[in-house]
Kinemage of the C-alpha trace (Angstrom):
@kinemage 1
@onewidth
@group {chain A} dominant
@subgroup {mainchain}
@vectorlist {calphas} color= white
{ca unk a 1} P 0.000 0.000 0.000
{ca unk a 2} L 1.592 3.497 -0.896
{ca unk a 3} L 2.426 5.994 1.829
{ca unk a 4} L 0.465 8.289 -0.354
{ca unk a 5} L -3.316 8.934 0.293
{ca unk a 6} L -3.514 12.487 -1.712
{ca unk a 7} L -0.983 13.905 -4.296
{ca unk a 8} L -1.173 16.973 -6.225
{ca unk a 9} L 1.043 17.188 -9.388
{ca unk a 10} L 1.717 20.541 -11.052
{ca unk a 11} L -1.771 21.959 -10.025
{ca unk a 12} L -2.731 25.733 -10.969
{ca unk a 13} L -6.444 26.872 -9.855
{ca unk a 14} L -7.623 30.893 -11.137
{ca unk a 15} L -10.355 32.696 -10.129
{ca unk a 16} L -11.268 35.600 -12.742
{ca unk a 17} L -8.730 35.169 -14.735
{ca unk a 18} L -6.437 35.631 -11.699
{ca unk a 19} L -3.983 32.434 -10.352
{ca unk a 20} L -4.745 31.929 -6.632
{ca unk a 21} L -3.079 28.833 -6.521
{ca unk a 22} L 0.233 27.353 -7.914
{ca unk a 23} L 1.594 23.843 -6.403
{ca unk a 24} L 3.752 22.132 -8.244
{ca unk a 25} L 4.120 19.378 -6.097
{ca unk a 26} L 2.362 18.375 -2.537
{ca unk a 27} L 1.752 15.078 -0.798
{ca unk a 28} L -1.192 14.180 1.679
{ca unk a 29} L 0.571 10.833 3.593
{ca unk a 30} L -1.687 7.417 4.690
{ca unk a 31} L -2.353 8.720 8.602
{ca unk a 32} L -0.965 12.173 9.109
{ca unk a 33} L -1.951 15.822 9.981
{ca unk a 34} L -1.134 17.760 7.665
{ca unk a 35} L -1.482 21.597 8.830
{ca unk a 36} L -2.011 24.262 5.874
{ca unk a 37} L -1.151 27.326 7.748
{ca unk a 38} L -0.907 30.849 6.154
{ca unk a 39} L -2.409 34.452 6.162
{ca unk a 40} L -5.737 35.139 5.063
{ca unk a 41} L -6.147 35.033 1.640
{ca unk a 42} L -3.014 32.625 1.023
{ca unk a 43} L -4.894 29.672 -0.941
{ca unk a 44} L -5.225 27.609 2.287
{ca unk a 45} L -8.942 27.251 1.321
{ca unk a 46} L -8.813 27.351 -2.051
{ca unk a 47} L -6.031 24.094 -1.798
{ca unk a 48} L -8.345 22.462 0.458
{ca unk a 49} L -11.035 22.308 -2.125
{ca unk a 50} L -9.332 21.111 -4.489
{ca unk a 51} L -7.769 18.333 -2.270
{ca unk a 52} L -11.665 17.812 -0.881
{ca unk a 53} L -12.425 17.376 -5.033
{ca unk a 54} L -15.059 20.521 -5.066
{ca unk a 55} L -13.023 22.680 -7.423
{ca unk a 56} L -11.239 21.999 -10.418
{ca unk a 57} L -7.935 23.033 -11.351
{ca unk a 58} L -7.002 24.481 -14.812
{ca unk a 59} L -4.082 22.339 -15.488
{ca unk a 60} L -2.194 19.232 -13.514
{ca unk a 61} L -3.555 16.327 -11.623
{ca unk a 62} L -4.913 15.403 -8.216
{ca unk a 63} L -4.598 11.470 -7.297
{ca unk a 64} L -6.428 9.948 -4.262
{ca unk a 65} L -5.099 6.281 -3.655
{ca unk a 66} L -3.298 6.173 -6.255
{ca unk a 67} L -6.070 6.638 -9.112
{ca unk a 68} L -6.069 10.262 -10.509
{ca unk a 69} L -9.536 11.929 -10.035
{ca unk a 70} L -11.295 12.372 -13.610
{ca unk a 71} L -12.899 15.701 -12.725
{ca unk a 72} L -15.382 15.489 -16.281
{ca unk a 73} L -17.071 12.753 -14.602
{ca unk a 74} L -19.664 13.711 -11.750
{ca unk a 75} L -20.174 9.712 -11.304
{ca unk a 76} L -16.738 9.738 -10.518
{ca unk a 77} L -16.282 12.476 -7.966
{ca unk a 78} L -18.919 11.157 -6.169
{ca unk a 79} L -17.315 8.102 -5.247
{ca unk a 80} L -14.351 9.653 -4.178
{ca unk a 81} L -16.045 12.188 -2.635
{ca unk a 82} L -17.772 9.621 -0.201
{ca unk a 83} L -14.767 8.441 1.064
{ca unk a 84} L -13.927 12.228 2.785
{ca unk a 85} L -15.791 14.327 5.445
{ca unk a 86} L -14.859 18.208 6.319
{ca unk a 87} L -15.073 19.985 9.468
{ca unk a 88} L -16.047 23.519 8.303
{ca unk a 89} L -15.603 26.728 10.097
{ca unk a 90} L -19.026 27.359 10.271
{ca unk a 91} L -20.512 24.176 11.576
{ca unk a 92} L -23.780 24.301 9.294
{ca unk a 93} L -25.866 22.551 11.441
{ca unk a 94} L -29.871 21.854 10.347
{ca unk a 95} L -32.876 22.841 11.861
{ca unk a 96} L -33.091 19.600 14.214
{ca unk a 97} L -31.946 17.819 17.188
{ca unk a 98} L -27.963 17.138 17.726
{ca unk a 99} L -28.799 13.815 17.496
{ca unk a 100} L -30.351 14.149 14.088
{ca unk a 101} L -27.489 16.185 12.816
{ca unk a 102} L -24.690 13.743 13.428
{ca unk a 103} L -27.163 11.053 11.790
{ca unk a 104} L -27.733 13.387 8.691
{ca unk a 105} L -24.890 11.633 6.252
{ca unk a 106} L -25.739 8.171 7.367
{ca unk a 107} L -29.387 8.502 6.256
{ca unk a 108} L -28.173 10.405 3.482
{ca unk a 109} L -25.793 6.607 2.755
{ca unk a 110} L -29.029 5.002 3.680
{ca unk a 111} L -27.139 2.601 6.081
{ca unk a 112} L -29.835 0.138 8.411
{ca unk a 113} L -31.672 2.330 11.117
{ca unk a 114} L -29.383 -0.318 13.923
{ca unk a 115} L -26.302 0.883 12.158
{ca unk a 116} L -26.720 4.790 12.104
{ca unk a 117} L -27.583 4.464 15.775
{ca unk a 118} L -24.347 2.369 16.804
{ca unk a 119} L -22.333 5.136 15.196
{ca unk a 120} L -24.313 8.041 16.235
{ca unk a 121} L -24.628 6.814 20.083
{ca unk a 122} L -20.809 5.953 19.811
{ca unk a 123} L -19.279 9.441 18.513
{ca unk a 124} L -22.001 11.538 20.848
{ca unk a 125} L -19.990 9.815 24.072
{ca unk a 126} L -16.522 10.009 22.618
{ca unk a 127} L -16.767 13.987 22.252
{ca unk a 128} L -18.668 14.010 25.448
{ca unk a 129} L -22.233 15.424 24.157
{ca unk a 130} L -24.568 12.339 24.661
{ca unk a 131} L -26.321 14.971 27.131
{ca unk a 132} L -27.121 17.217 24.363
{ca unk a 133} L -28.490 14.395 21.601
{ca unk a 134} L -31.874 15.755 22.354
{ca unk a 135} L -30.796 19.571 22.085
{ca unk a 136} L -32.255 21.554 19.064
{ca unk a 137} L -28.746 22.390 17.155
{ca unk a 138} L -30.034 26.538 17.379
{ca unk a 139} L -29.547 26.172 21.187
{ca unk a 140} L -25.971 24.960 21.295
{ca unk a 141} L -22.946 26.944 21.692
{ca unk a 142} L -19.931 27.686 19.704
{ca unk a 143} L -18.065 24.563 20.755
{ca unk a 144} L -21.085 22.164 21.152
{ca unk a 145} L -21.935 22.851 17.532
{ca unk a 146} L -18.301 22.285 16.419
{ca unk a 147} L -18.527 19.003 18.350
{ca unk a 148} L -21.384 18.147 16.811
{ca unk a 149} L -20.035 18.821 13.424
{ca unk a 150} L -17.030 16.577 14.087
{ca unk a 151} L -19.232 14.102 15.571
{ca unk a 152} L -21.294 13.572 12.001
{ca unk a 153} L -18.089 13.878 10.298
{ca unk a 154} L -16.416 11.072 11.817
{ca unk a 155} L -19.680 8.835 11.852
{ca unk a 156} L -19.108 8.632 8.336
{ca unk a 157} L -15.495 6.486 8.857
{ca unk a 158} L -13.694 8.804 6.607
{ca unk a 159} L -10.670 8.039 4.707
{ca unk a 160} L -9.559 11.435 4.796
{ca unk a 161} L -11.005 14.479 7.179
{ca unk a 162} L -10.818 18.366 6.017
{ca unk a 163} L -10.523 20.736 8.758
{ca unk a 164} L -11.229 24.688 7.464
{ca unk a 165} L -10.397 26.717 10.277
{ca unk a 166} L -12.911 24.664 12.725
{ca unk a 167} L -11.760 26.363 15.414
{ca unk a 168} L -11.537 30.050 14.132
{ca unk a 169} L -14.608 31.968 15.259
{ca unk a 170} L -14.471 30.650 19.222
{ca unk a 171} L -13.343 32.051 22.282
{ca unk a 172} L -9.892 31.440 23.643
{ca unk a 173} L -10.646 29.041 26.442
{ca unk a 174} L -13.354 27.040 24.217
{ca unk a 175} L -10.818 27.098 21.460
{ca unk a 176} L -8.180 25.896 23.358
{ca unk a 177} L -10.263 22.875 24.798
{ca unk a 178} L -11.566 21.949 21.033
{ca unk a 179} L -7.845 21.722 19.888
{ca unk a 180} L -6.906 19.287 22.601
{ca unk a 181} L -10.293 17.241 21.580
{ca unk a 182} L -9.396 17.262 18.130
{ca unk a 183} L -6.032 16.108 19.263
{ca unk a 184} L -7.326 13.030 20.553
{ca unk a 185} L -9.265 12.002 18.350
{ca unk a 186} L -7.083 12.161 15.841
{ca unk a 187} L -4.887 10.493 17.091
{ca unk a 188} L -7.018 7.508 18.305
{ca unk a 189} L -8.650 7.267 14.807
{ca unk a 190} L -5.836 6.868 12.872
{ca unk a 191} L -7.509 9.485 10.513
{ca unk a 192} L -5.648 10.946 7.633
{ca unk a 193} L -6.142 15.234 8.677
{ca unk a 194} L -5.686 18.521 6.232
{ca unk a 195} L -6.172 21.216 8.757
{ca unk a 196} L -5.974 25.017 7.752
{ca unk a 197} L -5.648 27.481 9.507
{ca unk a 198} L -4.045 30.974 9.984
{ca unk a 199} L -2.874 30.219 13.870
{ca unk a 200} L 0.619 29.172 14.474
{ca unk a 201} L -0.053 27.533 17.511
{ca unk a 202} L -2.909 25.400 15.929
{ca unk a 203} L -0.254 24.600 13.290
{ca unk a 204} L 2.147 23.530 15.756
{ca unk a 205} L -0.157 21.839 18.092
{ca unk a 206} L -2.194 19.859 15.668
{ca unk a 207} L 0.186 18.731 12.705
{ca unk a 208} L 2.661 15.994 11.657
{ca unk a 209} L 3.448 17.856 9.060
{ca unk a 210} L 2.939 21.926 8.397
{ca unk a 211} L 2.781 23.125 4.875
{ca unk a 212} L 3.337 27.012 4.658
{ca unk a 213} L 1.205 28.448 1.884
{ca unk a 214} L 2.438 32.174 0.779
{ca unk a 215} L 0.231 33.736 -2.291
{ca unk a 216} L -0.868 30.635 -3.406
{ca unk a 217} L 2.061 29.265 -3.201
{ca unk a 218} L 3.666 26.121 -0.832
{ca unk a 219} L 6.746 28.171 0.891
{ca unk a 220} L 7.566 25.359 2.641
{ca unk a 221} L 6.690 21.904 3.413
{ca unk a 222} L 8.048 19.328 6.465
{ca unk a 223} L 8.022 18.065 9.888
{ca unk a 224} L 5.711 20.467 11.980
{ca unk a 225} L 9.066 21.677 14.680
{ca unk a 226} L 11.788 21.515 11.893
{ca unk a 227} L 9.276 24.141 9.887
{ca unk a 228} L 8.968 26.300 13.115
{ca unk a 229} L 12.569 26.292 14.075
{ca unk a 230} L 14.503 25.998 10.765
{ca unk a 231} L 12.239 28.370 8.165
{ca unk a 232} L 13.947 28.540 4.669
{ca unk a 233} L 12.982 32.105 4.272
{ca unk a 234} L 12.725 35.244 5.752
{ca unk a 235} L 9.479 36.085 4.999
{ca unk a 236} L 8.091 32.139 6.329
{ca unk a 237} L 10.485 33.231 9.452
{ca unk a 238} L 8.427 35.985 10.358
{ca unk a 239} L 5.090 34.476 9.709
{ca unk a 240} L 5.746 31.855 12.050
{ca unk a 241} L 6.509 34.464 14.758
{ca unk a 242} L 10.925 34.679 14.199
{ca unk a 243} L 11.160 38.307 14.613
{ca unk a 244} L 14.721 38.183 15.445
{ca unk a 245} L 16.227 38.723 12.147
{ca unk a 246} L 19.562 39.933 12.011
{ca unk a 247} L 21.143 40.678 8.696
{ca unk a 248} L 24.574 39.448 9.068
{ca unk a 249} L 28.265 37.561 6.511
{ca unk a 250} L 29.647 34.039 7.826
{ca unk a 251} L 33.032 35.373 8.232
{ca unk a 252} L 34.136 32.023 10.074
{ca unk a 253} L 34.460 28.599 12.009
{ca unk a 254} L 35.179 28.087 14.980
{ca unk a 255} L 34.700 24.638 17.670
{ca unk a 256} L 32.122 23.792 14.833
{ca unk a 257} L 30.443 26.981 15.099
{ca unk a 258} L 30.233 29.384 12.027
{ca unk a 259} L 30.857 33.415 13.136
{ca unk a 260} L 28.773 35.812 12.097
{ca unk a 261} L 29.594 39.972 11.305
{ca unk a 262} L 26.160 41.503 12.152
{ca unk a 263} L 27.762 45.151 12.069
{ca unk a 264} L 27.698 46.140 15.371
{ca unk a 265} L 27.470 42.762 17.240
{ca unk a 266} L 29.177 39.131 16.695
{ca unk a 267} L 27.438 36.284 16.685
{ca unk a 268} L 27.618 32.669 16.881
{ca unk a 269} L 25.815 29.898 15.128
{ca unk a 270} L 25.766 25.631 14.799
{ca unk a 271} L 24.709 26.490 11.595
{ca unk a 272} L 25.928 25.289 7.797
{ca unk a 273} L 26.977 27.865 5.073
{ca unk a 274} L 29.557 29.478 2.884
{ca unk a 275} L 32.315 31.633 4.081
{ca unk a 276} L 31.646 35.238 2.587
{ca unk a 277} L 27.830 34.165 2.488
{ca unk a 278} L 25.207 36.896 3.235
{ca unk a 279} L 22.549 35.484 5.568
{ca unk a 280} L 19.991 36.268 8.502
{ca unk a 281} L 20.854 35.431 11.929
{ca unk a 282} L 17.080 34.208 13.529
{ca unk a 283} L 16.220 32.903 16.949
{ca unk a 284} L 13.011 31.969 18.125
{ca unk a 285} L 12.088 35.019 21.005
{ca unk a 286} L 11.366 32.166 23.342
{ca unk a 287} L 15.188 30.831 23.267
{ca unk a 288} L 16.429 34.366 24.083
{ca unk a 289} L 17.102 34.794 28.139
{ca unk a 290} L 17.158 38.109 29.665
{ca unk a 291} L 19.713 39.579 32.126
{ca unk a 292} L 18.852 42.929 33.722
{ca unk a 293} L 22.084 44.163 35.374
{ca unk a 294} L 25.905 43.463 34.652
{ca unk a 295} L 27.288 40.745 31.960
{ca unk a 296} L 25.996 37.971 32.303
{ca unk a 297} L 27.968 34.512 33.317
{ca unk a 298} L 27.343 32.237 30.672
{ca unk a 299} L 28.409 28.987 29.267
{ca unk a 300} L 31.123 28.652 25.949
{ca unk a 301} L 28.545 29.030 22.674
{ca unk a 302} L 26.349 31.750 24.381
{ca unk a 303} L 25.844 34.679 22.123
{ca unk a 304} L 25.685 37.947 24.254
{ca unk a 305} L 23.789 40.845 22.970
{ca unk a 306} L 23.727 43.936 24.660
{ca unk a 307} L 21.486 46.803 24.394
{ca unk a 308} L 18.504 48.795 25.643
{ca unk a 309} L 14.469 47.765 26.167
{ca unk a 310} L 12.414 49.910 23.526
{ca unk a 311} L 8.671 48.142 23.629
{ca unk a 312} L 7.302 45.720 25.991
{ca unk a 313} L 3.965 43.908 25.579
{ca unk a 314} L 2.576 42.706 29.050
{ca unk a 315} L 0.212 39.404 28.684
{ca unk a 316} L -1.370 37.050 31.095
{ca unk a 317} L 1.109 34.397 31.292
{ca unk a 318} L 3.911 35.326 28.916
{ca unk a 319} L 4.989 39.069 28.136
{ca unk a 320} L 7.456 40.625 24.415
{ca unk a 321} L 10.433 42.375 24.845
{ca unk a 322} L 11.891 44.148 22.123
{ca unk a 323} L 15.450 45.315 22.259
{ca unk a 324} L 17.431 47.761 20.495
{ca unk a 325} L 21.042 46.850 20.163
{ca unk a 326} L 22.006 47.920 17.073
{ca unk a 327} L 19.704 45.186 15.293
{ca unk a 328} L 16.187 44.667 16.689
{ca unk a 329} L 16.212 41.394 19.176
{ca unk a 330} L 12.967 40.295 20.834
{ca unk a 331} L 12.044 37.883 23.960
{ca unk a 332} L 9.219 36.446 25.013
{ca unk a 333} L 9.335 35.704 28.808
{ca unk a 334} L 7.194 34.816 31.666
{ca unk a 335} L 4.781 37.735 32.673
{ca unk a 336} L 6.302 36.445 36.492
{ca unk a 337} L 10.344 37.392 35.128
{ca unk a 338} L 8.771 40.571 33.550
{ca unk a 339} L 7.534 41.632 36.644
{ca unk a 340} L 10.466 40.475 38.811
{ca unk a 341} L 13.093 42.150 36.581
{ca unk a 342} L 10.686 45.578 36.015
{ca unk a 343} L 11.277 46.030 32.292
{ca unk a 344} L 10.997 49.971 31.486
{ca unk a 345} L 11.610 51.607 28.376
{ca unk a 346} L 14.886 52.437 27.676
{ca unk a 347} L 16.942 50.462 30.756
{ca unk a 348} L 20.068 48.113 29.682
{ca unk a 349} L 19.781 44.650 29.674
{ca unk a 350} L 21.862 41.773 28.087
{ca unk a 351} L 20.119 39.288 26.102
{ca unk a 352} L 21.846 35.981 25.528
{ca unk a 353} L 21.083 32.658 23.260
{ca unk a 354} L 22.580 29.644 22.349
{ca unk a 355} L 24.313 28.864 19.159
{ca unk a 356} L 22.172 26.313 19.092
{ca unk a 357} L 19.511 27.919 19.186
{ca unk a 358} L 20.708 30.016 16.016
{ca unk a 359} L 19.361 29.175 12.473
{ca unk a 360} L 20.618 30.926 9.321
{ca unk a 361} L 18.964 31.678 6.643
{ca unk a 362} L 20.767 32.604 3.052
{ca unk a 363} L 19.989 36.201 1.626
């Protein structure tokens, strides 16, 4: 059996004349979450259509299992189409009971009334709404009608599950408990995923794999923490929240470490490239410690970075540091160190990273 559930191959989709999507390549594996994450407007959507087979593309191909999807026949599209389920932002629930709802595509399949009432009875206690069957879907909330729409999506024993931005128009805590549900069940199913969605954490959280899509096109592609922590570009850098970009020439190695000229600082990186090559010195503002008085004692491959605070951002549990040394540097650290250390505008600190924790990216 190939690895492969969905492929795309050289796929171009336009919308008035105007190309809002260009993948030339792009594989959906047997089992995994794969994340679609990107700014409004990217072509997260529009890809997800055409993976779900509701939209077809101008030129290029789209295979499910291994048999490329003949979009001229409606016969055809059918059948593969019964073998997927989406989750969509909106949870477009009918004007009937919860129970009802998550029953809706099985009566639709016509399975045997005992059937439909297994799987409906089963996937109302697994997301933990059994005491809601009898609810009228108008009276639910936000995340009881998202359950609900998961619930009839996964009744249906899907193949492959499309997530558009399920969790997107929730509060924080709601959202935050949906994401951990969705985790789990998941996982436990076995489910192949496509997820989309504009939130890095979600991203992060939720996929195997995170494919970055920039103006219709796939930026990059790969393990969900090697994409977060080793971006290819500058611009997927600072979508995925690297705002520590310092423009910087590998001038040398040292102990396995290349050096970096940033101008008015030296850094440090356990990075790969070129002597003489131009390149961007980015850290994640979570690796970056802050030291409010005197230099710092640190350990051999510590970059040291001193300078002076010019914007904080106090949150609830984590608050943004941004610090002018010459190049721009930002932290993120507890809101408990903010307070402790009493962060105001303009007072020296010393920020210090790993060269580890360094990743270059070429100019």
């Amino acid at each position: 059996m190939s690895q492969s559930l969905l492929e795309v191959h050289d796929v171009a989709v336009t919308y008035d004349g105007r190309t809002v999507l260009d993948v030339p390549h792009l594989v959906v594996r047997r089992g995994e979450v794969l994340t679609l994450v990107g700014q409004n407007g990217s072509g997260k959507t529009t890809l997800l259509r055409l993976l779900g087979l509701l939209i077809r593309p101008i030129r290029g191909r789209v295979v499910f299992d291994g048999e490329e999807v003949d979009f001229s026949s409606a016969r055809h599209l059918l059948e593969l189409r019964r073998r997927m389920a989406a989750v969509m932002q909106e949870p477009l629930l009918c004007r009937m009971s919860v129970r009802r709802n998550v029953a809706l595509g099985l009566r639709f399949r016509r399975l045997p009334k005992p059937e439909i009432e297994h799987r409906v009875d089963a996937w109302l206690k697994r997301l933990s709404i059994s005491h809601l069957a009898d609810r009228p879907a108008s009276k639910l909330s936000g995340g009881e009608a998202q359950r609900t729409s998961l619930a009839r999506a996964m009744t249906l024993n899907p193949e492959v599950l499309f997530l558009d931005e399920p969790l997107a128009a929730l509060d924080a805590p709601t959202r935050q408990s949906l994401l951990q549900e969705f985790q789990t069940v998941l996982a436990n199913s076995g489910v192949t995923a496509v997820f989309a969605t504009h939130d890095r954490g979600e991203a992060l959280g939720l996929g195997d794999r995170v494919a970055v899509l920039m103006r219709g096109r796939v930026a990059q592609v790969g393990p969900a923490e090697t994409v977060f922590s080793r971006p290819e570009q500058v611009e997927v850098a600072r979508f995925l929240g690297m705002e520590t970009l310092i423009p910087g020439r590998a001038t040398g190695t040292a102990n396995g470490l290349v050096q970096v000229d940033c101008g008015e600082v030296h850094l440090e990186a356990a990075g790969d490239c070129d002597l003489g090559e131009d390149v961007y010195v980015s850290v994640r503002p979570e690796e970056i410690d802050l030291h409010d008085d005197g230099i710092p004692d640190v350990r051999d491959a510590c970059n040291v970075v001193a300078g002076r605070v010019a914007r904080t951002v106090r949150a609830e549990t984590h608050s943004r540091v941004e610090i002018d040394c010459g190049a721009r540097v930002v932290a993120v650290i507890s809101s408990a160190e903010f307070r402790e250390m009493r962060f105001e505008t303009g007072c020296r600190v010393h920020a210090t990273f790993a060269a580890r924790a360094v990743h270059l990216i070429r100019r």
